[in-house]
C-alpha positions in Angstrom: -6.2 9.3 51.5 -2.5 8.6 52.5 0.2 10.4 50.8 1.4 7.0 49.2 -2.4 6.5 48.1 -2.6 10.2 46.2 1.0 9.2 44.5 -0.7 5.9 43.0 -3.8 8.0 41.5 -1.7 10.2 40.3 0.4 8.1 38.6 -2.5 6.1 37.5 -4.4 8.9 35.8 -1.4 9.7 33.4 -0.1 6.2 32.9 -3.9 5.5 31.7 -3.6 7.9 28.9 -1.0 5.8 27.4 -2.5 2.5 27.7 -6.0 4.0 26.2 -3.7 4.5 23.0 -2.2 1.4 23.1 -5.4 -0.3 23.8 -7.2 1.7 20.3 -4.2 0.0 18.5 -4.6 -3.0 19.7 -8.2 -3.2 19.1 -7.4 -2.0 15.6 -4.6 -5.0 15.2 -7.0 -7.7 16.4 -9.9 -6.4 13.8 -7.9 -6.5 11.3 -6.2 -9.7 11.6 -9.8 -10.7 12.2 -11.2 -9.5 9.5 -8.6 -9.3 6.6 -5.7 -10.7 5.1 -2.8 -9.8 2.8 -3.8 -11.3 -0.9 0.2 -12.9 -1.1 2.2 -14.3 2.2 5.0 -11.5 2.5 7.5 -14.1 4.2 7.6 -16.2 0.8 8.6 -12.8 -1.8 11.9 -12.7 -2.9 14.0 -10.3 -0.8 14.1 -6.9 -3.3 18.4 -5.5 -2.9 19.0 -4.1 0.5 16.2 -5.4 2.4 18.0 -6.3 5.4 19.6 -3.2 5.7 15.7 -1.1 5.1 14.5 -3.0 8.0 17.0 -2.1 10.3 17.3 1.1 9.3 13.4 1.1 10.1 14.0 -0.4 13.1 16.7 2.0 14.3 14.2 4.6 13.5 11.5 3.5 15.4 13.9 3.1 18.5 14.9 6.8 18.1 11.2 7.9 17.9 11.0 5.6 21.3 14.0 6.8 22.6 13.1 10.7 22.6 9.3 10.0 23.7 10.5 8.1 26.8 13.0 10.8 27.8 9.7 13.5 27.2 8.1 11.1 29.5 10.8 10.3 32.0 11.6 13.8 32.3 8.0 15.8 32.7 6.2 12.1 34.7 7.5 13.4 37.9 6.3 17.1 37.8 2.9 15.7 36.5 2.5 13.2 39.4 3.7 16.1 42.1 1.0 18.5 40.6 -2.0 15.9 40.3 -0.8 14.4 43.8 -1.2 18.2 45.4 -4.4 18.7 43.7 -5.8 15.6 44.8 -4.1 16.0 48.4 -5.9 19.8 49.2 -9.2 18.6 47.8 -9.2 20.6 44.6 -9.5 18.3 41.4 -8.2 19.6 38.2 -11.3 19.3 36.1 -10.3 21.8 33.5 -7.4 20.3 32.5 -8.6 17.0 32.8 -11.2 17.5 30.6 -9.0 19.5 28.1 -6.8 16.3 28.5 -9.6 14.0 27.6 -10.5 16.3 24.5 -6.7 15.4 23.5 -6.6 11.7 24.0 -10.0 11.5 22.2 -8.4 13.6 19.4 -5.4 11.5 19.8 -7.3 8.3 19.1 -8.8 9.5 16.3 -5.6 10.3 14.5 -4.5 6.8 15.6 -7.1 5.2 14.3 -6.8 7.5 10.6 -3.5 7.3 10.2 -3.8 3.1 11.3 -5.6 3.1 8.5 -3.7 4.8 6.2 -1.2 2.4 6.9 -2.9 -0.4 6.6 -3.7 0.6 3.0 -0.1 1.6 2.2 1.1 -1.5 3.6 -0.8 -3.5 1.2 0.1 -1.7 -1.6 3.7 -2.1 -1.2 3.3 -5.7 -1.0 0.8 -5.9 -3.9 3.5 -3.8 -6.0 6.5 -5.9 -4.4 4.8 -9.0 -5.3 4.4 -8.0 -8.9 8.0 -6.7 -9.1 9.1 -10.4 -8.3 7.4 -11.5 -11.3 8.9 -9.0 -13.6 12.6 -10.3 -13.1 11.3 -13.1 -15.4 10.7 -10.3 -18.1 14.7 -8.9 -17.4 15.7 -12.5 -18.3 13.6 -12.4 -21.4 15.4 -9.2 -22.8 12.6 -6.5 -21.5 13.6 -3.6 -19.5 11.8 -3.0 -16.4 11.3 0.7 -14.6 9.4 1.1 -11.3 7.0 3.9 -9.6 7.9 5.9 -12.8 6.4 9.6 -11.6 4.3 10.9 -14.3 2.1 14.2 -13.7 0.6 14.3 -10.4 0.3 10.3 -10.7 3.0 7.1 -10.9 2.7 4.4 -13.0 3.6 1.0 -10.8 5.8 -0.3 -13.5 6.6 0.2 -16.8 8.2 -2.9 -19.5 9.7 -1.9 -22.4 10.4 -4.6 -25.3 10.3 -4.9 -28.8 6.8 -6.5 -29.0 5.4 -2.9 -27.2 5.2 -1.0 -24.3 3.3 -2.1 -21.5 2.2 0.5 -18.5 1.1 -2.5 -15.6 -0.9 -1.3 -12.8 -0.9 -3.0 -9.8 -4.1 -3.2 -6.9 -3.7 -4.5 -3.9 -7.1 -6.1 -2.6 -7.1 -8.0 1.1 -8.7 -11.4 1.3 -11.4 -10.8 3.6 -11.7 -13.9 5.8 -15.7 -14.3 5.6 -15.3 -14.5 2.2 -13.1 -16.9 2.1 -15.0 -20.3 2.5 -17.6 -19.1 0.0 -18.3 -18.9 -3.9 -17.2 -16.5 -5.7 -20.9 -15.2 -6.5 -20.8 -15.3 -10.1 -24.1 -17.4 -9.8 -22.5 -20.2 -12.1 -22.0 -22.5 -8.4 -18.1 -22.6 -9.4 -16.9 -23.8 -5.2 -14.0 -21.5 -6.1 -12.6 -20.1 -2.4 -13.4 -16.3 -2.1 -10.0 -15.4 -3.3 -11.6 -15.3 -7.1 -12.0 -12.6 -9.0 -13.9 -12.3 -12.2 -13.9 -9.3 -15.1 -17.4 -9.1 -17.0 -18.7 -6.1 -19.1 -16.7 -3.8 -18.1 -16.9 -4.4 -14.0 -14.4 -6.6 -11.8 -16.0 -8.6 -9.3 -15.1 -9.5 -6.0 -16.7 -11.9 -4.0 -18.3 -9.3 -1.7 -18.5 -6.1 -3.7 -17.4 -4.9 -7.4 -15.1 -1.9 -9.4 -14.9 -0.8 -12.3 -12.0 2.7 -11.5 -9.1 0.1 -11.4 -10.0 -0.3 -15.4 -10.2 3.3 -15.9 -7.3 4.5 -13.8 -5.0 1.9 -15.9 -6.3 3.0 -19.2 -6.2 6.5 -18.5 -2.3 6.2 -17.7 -1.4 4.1 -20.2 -2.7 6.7 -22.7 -0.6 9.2 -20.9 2.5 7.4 -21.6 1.3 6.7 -24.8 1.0 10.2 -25.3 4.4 11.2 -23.2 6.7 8.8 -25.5 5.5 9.9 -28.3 5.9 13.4 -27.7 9.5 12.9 -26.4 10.9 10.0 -29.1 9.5 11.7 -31.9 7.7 8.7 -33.0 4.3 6.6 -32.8 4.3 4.4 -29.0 1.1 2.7 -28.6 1.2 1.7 -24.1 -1.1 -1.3 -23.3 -2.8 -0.8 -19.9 -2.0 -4.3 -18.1 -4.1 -4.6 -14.8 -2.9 -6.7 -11.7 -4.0 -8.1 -8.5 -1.4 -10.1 -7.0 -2.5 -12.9 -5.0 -6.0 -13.5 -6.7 -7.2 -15.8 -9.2 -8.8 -13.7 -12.0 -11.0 -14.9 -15.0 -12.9 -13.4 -17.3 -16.4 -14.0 -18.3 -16.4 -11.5 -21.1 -13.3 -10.3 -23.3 -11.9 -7.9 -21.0 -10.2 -4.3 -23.2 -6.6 -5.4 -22.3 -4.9 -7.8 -19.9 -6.5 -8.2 -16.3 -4.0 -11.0 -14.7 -2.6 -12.3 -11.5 1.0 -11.8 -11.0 1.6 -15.2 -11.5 0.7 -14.5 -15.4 2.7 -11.7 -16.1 5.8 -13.5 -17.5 3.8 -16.1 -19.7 1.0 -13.3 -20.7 3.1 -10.1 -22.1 5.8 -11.8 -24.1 2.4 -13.0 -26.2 0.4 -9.7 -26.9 2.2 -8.2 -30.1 0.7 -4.3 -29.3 2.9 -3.2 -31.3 6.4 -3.7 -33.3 9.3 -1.9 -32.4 13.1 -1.7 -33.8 15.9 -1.9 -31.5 16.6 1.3 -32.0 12.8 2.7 -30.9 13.3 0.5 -27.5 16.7 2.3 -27.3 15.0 5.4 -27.6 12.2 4.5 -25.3 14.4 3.0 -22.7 16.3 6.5 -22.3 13.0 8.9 -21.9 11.9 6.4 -19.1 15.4 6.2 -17.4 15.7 9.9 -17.3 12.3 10.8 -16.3 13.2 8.0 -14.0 16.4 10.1 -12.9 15.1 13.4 -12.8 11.5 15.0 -14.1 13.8 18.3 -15.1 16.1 16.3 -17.5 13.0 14.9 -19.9 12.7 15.4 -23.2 9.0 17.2 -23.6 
């Protein structure tokens, strides 16, 4: 092989490693977009303060990470070339360290496709919880105080209203459309047409189009009786939380009385106002509105 013929292996074998990445991501993009969709269009939320700047503070970021990986690669490409290019030249191919190389990349594309997933997850989650935040400016306008990711122990709770008809702990669940279920009933057996973007509560189970759950009920009754419990504790009085359960972006119905409010987003302004959980003075919400604004601030500074 000529000299210039080695140097284009050589560069070829390492510049591959990169693009087997790149291709695992970009098989990963395509089956998703394939696949799934966001339950609410992101592009049509109301911008949350400071959004601009979080994006390009994200985007700076990400061209920092760039910036330091391309000056690893710019800097150690050459000597990788030169040391493939004689191995390749004399006859003698590097097998070990290929293969150890391969054991990487395969390791490498592994944690690519985890951590891909992973974000997948967390990216609709933050627009699940974003979309429902949206809603709840109606409820500021209304005279109820609104907290967000309120850490509890070990847990959050998505959002927390406070007003003088109760106190509401709201859960929010992010669910992706998936596109083959889109075009098809909702499987409820009663030949409703609905699109697949229906779901349905009935003895005690929430169904899907394609598959059902029933730990989204639990997980939002179990921490509204840990607020429950919390704000008693800390105001010295009775607080009864309602659990309030939300998927943003779905139509939800209920076949059988469900034990508290299962809604879409789009409900949570006409639905809360209504429920009359409990009756509280002025100077209870007060009281309630400080423990959750300190806890809030800082776990240390709660009343226990």
């Amino acid at each position: 092989m000529t000299d210039f013929s080695n140097s284009m292996l050589s560069l070829a074998i390492i510049l591959s490693s990169m693009f087997a990445i790149v291709g695992v991501m970009y098989g990963l993009l395509k089956y998703r977009d394939a696949t799934v969709k966001l339950p609410v269009d992101r592009e049509q939320l109301a911008r949350i303060p400071a959004y601009g700047l979080q994006q390009q503070i994200q985007d700076l970021q990400m061209d920092l990470i760039g910036s330091m990986l391309m000056g690893a690669i710019i800097v150690s490409l050459p000597f990788a070339v030169s040391s493939l290019k004689a191995h390749i030249t004399v006859g003698q191919f590097p097998w070990i360290s290929v293969t150890t190389g391969l054991m990487g990349l395969a390791y490498c594309g592994f944690k690519t496709w985890k951590n891909f997933s992973k974000l997948t997850k967390l990216r609709l989650g933050h627009t699940a919880e974003i979309a429902t935040a949206n809603e709840l400016i109606g409820l500021q306008a209304l005279g109820y105080q609104v907290f967000h990711d309120v850490q509890a122990d070990g847990f959050n709770i998505d959002h927390l209203v406070v007003g003088k008809n109760g106190v509401f702990a709201i859960e929010t669940k992010g669910r992706h459309k998936r596109n083959k279920d889109l075009l098809q009933t909702n499987g409820n057996g009663l030949g409703s047409g609905k699109k697949g973007y229906q779901v349905f509560y009935k003895d005690g189970r929430l169904n899907f189009p394609s598959w059902t759950e029933t730990k989204p009920i639990e997980q939002a009754e179990r921490q509204a009786k840990w607020v429950s419990q919390w704000l008693t504790k800390a105001t010295g009085t009775p607080v009864t939380s309602t659990p309030v359960l939300v998927f943003p972006g779905w139509y939800v119905t209920c076949q059988t009385k469900p034990p508290f409010p299962i809604l879409n987003h789009k409900q949570l302004v006409g639905t809360i106002p209504k429920l009359k959980t409990q009756a509280l003075t002025q100077q209870q919400v007060d009281s309630i509105i400080y423990q959750v604004a300190q806890r809030c601030l800082s776990k240390s500074e709660v009343v226990k």
